[in-house]
Every structure is written in C-alpha cells, then in structure tokens.
C-alpha atoms as an extended CHARMM CRD file, in Angstrom:
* protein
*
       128  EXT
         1         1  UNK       CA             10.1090000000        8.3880000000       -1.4760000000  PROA      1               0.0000000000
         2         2  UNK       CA              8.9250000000        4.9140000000       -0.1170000000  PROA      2               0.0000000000
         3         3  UNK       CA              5.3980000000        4.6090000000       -0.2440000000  PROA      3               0.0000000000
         4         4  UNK       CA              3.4000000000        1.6980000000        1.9840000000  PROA      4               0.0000000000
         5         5  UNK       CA              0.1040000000        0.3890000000       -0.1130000000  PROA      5               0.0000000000
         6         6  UNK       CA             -2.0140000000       -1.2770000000        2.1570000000  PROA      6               0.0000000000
         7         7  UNK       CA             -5.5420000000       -3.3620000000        1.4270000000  PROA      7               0.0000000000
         8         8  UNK       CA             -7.1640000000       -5.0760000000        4.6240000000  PROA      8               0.0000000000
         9         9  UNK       CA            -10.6950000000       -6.2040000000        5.1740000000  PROA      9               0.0000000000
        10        10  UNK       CA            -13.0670000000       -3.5490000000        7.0800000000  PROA      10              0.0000000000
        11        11  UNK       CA            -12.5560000000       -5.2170000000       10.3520000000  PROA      11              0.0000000000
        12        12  UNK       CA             -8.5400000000       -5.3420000000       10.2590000000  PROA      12              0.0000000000
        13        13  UNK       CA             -6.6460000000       -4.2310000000       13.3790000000  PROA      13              0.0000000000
        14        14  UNK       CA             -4.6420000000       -1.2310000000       13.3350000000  PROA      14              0.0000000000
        15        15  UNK       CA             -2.0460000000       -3.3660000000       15.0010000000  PROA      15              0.0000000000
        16        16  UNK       CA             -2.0070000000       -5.7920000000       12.1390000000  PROA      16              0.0000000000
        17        17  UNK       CA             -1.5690000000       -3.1640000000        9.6320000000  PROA      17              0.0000000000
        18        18  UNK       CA              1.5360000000       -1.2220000000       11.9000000000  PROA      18              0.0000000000
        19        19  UNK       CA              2.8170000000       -5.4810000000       11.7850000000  PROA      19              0.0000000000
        20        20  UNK       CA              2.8650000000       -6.3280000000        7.8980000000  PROA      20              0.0000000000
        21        21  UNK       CA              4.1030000000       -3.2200000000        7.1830000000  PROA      21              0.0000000000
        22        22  UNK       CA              7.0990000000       -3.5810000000        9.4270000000  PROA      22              0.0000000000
        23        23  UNK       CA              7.8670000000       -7.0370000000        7.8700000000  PROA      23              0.0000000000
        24        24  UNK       CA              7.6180000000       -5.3760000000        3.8170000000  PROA      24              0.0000000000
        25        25  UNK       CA             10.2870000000       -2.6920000000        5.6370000000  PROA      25              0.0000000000
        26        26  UNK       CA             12.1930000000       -5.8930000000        7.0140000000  PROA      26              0.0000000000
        27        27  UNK       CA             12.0410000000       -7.7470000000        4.2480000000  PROA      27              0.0000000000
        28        28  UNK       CA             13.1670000000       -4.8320000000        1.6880000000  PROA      28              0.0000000000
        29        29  UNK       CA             16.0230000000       -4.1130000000        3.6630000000  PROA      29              0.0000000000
        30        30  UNK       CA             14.8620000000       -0.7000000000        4.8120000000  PROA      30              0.0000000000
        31        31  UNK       CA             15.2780000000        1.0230000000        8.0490000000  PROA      31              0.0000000000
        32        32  UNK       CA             11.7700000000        2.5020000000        9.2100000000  PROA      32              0.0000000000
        33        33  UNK       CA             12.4450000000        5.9930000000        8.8180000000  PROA      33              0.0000000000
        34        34  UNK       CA             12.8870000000        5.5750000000        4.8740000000  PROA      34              0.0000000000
        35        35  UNK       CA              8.8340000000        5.0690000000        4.9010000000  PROA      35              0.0000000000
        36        36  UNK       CA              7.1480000000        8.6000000000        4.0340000000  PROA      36              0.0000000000
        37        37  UNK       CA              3.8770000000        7.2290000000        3.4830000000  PROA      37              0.0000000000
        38        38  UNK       CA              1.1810000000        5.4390000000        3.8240000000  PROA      38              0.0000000000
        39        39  UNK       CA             -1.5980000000        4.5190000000        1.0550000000  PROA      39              0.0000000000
        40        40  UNK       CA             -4.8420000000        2.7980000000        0.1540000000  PROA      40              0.0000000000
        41        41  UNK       CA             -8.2490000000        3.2890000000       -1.9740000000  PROA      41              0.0000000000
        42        42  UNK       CA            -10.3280000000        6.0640000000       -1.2370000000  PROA      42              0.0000000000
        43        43  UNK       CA            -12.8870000000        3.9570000000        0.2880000000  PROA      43              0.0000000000
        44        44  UNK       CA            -10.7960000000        2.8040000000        3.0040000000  PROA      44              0.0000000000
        45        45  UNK       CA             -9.0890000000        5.2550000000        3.7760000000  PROA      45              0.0000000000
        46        46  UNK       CA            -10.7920000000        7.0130000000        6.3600000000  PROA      46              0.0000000000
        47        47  UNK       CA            -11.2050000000        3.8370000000        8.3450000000  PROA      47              0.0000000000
        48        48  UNK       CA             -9.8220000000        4.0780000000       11.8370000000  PROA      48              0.0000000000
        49        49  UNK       CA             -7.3800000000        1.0110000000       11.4450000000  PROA      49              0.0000000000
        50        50  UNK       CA             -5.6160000000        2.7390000000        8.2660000000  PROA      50              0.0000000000
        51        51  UNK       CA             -5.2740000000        6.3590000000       10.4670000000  PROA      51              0.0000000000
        52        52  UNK       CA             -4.3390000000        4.7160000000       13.5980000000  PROA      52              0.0000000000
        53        53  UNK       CA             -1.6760000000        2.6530000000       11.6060000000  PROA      53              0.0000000000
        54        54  UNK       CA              0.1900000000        5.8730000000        9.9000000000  PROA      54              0.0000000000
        55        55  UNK       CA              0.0000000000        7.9690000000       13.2480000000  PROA      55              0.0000000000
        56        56  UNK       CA              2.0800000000        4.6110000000       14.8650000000  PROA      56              0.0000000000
        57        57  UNK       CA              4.1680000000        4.4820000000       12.1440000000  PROA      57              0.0000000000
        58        58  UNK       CA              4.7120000000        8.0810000000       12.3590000000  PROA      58              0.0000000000
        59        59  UNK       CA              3.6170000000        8.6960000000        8.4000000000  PROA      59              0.0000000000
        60        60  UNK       CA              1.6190000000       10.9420000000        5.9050000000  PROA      60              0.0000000000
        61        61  UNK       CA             -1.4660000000        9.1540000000        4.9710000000  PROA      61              0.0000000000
        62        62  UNK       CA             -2.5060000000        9.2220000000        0.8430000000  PROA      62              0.0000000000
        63        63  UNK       CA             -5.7910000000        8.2350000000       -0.1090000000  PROA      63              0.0000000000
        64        64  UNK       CA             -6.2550000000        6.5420000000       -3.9230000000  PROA      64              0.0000000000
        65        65  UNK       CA             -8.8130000000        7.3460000000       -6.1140000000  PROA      65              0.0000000000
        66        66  UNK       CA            -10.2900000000        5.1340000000       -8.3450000000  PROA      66              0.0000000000
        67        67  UNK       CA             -9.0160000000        6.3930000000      -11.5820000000  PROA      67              0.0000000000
        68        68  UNK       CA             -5.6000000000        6.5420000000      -10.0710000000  PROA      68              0.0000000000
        69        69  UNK       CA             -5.9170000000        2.8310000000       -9.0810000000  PROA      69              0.0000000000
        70        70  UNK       CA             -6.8650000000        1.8730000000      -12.2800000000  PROA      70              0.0000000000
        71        71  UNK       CA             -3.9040000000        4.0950000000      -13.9680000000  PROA      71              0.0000000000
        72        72  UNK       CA             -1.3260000000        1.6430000000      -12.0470000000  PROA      72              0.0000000000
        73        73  UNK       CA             -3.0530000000       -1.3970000000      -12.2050000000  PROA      73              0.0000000000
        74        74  UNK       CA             -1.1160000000       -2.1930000000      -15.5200000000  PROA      74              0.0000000000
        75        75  UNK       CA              2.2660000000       -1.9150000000      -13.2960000000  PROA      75              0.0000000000
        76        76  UNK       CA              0.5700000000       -4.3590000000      -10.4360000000  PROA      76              0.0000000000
        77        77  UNK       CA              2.6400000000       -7.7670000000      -10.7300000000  PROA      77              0.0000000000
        78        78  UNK       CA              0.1150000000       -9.6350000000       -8.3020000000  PROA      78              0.0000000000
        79        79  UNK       CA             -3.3010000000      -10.4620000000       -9.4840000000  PROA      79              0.0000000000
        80        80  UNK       CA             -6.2360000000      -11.3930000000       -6.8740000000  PROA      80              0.0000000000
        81        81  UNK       CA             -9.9830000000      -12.0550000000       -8.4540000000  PROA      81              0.0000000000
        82        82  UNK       CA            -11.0530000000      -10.5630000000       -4.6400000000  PROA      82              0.0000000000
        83        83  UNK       CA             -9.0450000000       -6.9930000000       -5.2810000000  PROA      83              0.0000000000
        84        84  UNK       CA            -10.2670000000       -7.6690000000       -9.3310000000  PROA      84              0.0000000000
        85        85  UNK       CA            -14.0690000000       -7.9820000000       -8.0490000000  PROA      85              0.0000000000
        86        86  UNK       CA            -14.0570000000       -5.1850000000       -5.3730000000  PROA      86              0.0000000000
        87        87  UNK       CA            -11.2920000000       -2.8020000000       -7.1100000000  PROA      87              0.0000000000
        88        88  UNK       CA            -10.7120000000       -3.9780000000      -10.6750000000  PROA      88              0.0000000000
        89        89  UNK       CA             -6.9290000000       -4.3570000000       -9.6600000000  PROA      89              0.0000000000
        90        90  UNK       CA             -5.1870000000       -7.6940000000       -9.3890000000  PROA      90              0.0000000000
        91        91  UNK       CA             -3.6770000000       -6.0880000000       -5.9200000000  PROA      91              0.0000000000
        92        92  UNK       CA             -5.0070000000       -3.1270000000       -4.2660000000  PROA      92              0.0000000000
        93        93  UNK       CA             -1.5380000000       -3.0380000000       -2.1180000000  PROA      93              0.0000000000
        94        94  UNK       CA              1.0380000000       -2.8780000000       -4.9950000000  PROA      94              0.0000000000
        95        95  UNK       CA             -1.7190000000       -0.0430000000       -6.7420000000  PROA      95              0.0000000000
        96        96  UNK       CA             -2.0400000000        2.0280000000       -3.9890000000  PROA      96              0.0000000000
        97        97  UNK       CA              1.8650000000        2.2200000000       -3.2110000000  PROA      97              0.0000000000
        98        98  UNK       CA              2.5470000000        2.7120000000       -6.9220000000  PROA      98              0.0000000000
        99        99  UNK       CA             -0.1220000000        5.5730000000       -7.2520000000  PROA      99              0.0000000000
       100       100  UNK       CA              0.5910000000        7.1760000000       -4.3600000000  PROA      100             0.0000000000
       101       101  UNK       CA              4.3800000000        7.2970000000       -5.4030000000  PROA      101             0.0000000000
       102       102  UNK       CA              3.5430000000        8.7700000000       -8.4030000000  PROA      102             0.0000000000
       103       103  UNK       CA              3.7190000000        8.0440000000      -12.4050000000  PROA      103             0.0000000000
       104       104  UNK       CA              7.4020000000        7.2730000000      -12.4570000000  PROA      104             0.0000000000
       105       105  UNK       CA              7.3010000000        4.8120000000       -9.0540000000  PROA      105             0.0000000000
       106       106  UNK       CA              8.4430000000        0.9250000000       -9.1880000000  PROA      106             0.0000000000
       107       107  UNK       CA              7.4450000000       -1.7490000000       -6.4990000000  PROA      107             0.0000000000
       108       108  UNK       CA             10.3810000000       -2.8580000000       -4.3520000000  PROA      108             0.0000000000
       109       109  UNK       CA              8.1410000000       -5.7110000000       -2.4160000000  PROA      109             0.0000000000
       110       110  UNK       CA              5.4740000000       -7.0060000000       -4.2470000000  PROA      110             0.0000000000
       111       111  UNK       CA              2.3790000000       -7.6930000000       -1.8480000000  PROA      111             0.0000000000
       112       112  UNK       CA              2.9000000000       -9.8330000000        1.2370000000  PROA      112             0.0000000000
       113       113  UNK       CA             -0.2430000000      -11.1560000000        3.2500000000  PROA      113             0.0000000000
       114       114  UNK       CA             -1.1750000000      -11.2580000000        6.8750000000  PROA      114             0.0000000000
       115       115  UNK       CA             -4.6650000000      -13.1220000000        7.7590000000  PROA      115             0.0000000000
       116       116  UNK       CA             -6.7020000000       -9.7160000000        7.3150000000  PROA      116             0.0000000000
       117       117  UNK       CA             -4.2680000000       -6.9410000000        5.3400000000  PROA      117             0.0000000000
       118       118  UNK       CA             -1.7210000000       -7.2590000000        2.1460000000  PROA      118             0.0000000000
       119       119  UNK       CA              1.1200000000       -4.5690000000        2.1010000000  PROA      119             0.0000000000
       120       120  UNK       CA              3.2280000000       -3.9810000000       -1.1550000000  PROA      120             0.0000000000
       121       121  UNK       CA              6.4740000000       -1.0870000000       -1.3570000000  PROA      121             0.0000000000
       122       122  UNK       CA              7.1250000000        1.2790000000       -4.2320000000  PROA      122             0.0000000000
       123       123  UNK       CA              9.4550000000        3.8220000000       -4.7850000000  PROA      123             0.0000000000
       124       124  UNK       CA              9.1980000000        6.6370000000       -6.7900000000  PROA      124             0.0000000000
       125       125  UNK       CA             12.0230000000        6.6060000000       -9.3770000000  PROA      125             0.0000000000
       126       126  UNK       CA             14.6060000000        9.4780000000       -9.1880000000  PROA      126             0.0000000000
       127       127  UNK       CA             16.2260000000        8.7740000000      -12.9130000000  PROA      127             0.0000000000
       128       128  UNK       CA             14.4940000000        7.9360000000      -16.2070000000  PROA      128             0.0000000000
C-alpha cells in the first residue's frame, strides 16, 4: 500500500495538492494507480481542498489523529519548527503517510514542497 501524506495551509488549492502529489509519484518512480491513499491530520482533513484532491486522484481518504501523529513522528526524517509548533511533528507530510500506512510502513519520498502544501510517500512494509 502507498500512502500520500499531505500538509498544506488552510487556503491551499485542491489543484495544488492533485500537483505535488503527482510529482512525489513522479519522482518515486511510481505509476499513479500504485497510490491507495490519501492522508493528513484530523484537523484538516475535512477541508474541501484535501476531499476534492483524493476524489481527482481517484483515492481513499485517511484522516490522522493526534496520537497517531505523534506515534510516527520518531520515524519522520524532515523536521520543520512550523509542523513542530502547530503539530509537534518535524513534518506533518512524512507523519501522516507513515501513520496512515500503518506501524510497519517506511517513507519512499521524504517531503517535497510546493508554495502552499508538502507531500511525503510511505509504504507499508510487506516483510519484517
């Protein structure tokens, strides 16, 4: 399972979400259909952008709690003091996509950064 983990300001574009995530696909040398999902804290979640940008991308939305966030943050390779302050995560992208995948998930693109959103990919892993 591939798993998208997205963070974006309030006022992001669904378009610029459907974008970066495209480009973490590219750049992991994935075809589109190998995305299953698409993740982000609880809080932003239910934002329009974030729902517009799974149904485009044809995807399963997951929405992080907090404690779940925090449970992968030691996993997170990227560390922000903006997704510290707000989330107490150094990347709300790489968290999201590594919760979402589950306990036994690894990143496969650490985050990458448009002007608004970051996007990170994790996969959960099928071996110990």
């Amino acid at each position: 399972m591939i798993v998208a983990g997205v963070g974006f300001r309030r006022n992001v574009a669904a378009d610029e979400i459907v974008a970066l995530v495209e480009q973490a696909i590219a750049r992991a040398a994935l075809t589109g259909d190998a995305l299953e999902r698409l993740a982000t804290v609880a809080p932003l979640a239910a934002l329009p952008a974030f729902r517009e940008a799974a149904r485009r991308l044809a995807v399963d939305t997951a929405s992080v709690a907090e404690p779940d966030l925090t449970a992968a943050a030691p996993r997170v390779g990227t560390q922000s003091a903006r997704a510290l302050a707000a989330y107490g995560v150094g990347s709300v992208a790489e968290a999201a996509a590594l919760a979402a995948a589950g306990p036994r998930s690894e990143l496969i693109l650490e985050r990458i950064a448009s002007g608004s959103a970051t996007c990170a990919l994790a996969r959960r892993k099928t071996h110990p």
